[in-house]
C-alpha positions in Angstrom: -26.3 17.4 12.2 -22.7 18.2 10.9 -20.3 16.6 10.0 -20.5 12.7 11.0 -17.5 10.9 12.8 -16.8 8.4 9.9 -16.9 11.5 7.4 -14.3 13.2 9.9 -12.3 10.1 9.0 -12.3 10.7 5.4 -11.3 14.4 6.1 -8.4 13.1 8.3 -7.1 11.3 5.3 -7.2 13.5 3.0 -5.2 16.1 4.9 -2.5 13.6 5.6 -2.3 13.1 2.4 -1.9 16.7 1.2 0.3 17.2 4.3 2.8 14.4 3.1 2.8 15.3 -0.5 3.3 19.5 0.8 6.8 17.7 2.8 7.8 15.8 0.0 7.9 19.2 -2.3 9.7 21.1 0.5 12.2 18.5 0.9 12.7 18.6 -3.1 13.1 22.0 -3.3 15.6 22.1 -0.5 19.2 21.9 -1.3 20.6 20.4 2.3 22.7 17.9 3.5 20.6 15.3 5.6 21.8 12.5 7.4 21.2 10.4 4.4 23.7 11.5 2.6 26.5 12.4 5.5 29.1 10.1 4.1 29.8 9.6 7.7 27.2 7.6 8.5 27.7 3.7 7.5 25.0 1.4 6.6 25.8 -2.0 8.1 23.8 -5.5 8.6 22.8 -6.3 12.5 19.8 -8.8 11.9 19.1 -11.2 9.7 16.4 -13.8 9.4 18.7 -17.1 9.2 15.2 -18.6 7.5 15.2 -15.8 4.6 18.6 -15.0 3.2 18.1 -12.6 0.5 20.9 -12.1 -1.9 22.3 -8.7 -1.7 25.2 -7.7 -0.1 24.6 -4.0 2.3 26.2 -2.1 -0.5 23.6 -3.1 -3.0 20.6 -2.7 -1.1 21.8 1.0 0.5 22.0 2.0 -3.9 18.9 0.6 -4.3 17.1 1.8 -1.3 18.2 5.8 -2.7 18.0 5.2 -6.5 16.2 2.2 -7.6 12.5 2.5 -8.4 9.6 1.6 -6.3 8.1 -1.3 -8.3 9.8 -3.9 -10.2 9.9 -4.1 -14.2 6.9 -5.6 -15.4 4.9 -4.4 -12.2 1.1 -3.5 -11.8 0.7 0.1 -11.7 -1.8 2.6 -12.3 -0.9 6.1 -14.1 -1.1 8.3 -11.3 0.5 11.5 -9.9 1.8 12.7 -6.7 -1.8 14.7 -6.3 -3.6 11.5 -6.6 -4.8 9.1 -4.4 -7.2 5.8 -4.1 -9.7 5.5 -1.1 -11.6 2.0 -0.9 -14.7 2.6 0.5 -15.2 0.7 4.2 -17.3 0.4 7.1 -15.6 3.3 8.7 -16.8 5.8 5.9 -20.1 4.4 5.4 -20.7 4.5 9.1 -22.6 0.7 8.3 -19.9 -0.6 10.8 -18.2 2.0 13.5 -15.1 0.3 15.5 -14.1 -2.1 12.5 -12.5 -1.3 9.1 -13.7 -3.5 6.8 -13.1 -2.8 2.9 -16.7 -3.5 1.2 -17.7 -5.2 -1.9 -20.8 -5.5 -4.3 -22.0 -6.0 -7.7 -24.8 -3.7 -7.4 -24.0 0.0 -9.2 -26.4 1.6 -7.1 -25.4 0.3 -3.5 -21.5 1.0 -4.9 -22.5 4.9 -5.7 -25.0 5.1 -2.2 -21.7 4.0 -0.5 -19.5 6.4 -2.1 -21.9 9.2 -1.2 -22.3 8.2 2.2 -17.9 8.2 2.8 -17.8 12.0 1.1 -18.6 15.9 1.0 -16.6 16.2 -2.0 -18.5 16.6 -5.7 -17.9 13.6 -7.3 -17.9 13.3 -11.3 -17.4 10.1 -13.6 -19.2 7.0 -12.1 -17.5 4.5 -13.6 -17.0 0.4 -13.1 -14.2 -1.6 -14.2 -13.8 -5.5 -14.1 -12.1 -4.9 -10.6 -14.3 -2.2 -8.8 -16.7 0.6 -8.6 -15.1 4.3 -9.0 -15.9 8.1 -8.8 -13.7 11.1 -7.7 -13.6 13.9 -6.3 -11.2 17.2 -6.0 -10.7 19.2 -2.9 -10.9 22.8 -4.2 -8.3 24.6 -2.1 -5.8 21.9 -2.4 -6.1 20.7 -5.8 -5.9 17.0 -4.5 -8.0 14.2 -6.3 -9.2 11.1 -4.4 -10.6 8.3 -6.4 -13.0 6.4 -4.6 -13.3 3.1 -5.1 -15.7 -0.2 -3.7 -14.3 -3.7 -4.8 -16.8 -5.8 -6.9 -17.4 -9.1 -5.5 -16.5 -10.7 -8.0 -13.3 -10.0 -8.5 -12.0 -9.5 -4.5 -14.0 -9.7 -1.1 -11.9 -8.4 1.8 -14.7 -7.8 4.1 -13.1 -10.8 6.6 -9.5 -8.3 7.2 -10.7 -5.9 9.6 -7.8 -3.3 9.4 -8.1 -2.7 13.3 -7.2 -6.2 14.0 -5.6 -7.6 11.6 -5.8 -11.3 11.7 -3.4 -13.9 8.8 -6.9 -13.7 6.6 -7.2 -11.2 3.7 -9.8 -12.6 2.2 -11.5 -14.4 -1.2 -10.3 -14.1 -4.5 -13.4 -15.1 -6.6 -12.3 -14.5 -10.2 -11.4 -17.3 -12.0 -9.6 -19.2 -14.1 -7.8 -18.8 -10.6 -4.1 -19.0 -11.7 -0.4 -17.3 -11.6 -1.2 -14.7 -13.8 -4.2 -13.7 -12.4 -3.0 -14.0 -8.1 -0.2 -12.1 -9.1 -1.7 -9.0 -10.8 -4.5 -8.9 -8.1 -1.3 -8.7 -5.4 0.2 -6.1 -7.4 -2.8 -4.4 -7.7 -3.8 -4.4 -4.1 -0.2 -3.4 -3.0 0.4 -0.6 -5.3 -2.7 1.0 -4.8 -2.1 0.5 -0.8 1.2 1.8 -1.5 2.4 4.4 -4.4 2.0 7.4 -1.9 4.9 6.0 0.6 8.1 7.0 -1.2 9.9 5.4 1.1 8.7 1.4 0.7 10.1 -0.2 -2.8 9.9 -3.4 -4.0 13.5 -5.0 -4.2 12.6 -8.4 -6.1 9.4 -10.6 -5.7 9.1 -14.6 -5.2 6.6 -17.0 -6.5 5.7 -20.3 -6.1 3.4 -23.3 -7.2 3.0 -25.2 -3.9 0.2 -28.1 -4.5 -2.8 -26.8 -3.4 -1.6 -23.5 -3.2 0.1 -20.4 -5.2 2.4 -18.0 -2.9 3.8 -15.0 -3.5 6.1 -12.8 -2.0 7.4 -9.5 -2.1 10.8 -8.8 -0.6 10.0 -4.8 0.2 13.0 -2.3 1.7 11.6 0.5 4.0 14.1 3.0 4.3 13.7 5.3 7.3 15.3 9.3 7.5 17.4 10.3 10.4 16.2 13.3 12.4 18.4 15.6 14.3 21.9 14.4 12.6 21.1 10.7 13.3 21.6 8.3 10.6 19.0 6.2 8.0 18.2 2.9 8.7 16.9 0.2 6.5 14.6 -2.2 7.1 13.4 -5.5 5.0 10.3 -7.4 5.1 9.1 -10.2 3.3 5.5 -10.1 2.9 4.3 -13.3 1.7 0.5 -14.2 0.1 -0.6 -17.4 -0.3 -3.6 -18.4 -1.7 -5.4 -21.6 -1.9 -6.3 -22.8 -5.2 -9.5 -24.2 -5.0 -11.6 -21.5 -2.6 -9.8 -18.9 -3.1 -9.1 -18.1 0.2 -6.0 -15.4 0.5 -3.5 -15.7 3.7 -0.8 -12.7 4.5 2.0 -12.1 6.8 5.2 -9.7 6.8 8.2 -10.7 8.4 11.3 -8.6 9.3 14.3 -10.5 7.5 17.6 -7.8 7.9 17.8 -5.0 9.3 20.7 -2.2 8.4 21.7 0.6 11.0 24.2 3.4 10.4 27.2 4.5 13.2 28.8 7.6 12.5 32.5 6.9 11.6 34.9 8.9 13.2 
């Protein structure tokens, strides 16, 4: 009986998505002075976390906030254009479980590809499985756009405890093992570039990791950098999302912390 209200969710994303990259073009193509570049406006410091001192001076991180690349040398990442895009298949889409956002997992091929058909109207080509998840995509005809949909396997990554409409400390199980630095790190960088690589405005400054007896953290020191409207100035804002992980269950905890924040006056 038409279309369903988690399918409408899908839709929803998908034309944010085309409506941000369409923005992104027009801004390219547009040779204007913003804000961002009014060499009135003068990034300064007014909060910083006395508990994380980073160390780069305003100068530095305004440079790297307008030319330095989103992820760090050596970073996960995934060969994808600006017409590309990852969906994890949920509760939401599947319509298993309406109100809460819960990424799902399985080993099963054939629940993975029921799930994916249930979360989209799209055609769908190229059921395929990799050591991290199930996959098939789809293109949207009029706008060219591919989604890859994706459900995690279980035995790499369960985050069916983070409901993303109440978030809670608790991502979730890491179940692949030998469980080690190597291995946390690349699923971090995996999870945060694919949540990620469409914001052009969130990079990756350095990143942090520790052995910690029990327990591996890691953390990613991540600049947000936020366009003035209506002749106001940028700001900059930097958060220190940390992961820890506990060695033995595999058990993931998150949290992101504001550490400095930079706003612009206009100098007379």
């Amino acid at each position: 009986m038409g279309i369903t209200l988690y399918k409408i969710r899908v839709i929803f994303y998908g034309l944010f998505l085309i409506v941000h990259i369409a923005c992104n073009e027009q801004i390219l193509q547009e040779k204007i002075e913003t804000p961002s570049n009014n060499p009135r406006c003068n990034l300064k410091t007014v909060f910083v976390d006395s508990l994380n001192i980073i160390p780069y001076d305003d100068s530095t991180i305004v440079t790297f906030c307008k030319e330095g690349q989103k992820f760090p040398v050596g970073f996960y990442i995934e060969q994808l254009n600006q017409y590309e895009n990852i969906y994890y298949i949920n509760t939401i889409s599947t319509g298993l479980l309406p109100g809460q956002w819960r990424e799902l997992c399985t080993e099963d091929s054939i629940e993975a590809k029921q799930w994916i058909d249930l979360s989209t109207e799209l055609t769908l080509y190229n059921f395929n499985e990799t050591e991290k998840y199930f996959e098939e995509w789809g293109v949207n005809n009029k706008s060219e756009y591919v989604l890859y949909f994706r459900v995690h396997k279980c035995s790499y990554i369960d985050l069916s405890l983070n409901d993303k409409f109440n978030k809670t400390d608790t991502l979730g199980y890491f179940n692949r093992r030998p469980l080690d630095e190597y291995s946390f790190k690349e699923l971090i960088e995996y999870l945060w570039f694919n949540y990620n690589h469409q914001l052009g405005n969130d990079k990756i400054l350095y990143t942090e990791f520790q052995n910690s007896g029990e327990k591996f953290i890691y953390r990613l020191y991540v600049t947000q950098y936020i366009e003035g409207d209506f002749g106001m100035c940028p700001v900059i804002q930097i958060y220190c999302e940390e992961f820890k992980i506990d060695k033995i269950s595999g058990l993931i905890l998150q949290k992101s912390n504001l550490i400095r924040k930079l706003l612009s006056v206009i100098a007379d």
